[in-house]
N, C-alpha and C positions, 0 to 999 in steps of 0.2 A: 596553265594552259599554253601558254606562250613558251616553254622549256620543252612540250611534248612538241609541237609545231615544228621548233627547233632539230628535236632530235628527229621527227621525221623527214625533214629537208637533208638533212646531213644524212641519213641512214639510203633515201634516194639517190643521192647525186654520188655515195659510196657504189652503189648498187649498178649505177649507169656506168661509174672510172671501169670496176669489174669487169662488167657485159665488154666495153670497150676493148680490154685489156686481153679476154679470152677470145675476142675474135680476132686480135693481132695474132695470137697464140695461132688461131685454127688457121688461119693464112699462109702465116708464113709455115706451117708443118707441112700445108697443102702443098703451097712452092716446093719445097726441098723435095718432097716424094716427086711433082712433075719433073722438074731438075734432072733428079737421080735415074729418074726411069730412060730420062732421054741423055745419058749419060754429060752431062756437064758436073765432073765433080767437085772442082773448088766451088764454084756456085752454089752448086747443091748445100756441100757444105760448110758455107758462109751463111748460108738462109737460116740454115739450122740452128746454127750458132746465134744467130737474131732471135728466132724464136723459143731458144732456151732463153735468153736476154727477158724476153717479153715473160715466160713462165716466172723468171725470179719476180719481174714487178707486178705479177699478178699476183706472189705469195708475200709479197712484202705487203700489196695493197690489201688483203684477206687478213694479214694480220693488226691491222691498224683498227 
């Protein structure tokens, strides 16, 4: 009983890193199209380049 407990605390707080992780994701894509649209291009895409950042550790943390 005390191992399922376990695994559902840990399958949680995996579940919460995730949600976290994808809305840095949806942020920062959000930034870069405002950015882009109001022409600031290194900005633009420097954000981008964050939010590709963010996609890898949300596919690192999917795989864990």
């Amino acid at each position: 009983m005390v191992k399922e407990e376990h695994r559902e605390k840990i399958l949680e707080l995996l579940n919460k890193a995730m949600s976290m992780e994808l809305q840095a994701v949806h942020q920062y894509m959000h930034q870069h199209y405002l950015f882009d649209d109001e022409d600031f291009g290194e900005l633009a895409a420097n954000v981008k380049l964050i939010a590709i950042d963010e996609m890898r550790h949300a596919e690192a943390l999917g795989e864990r």
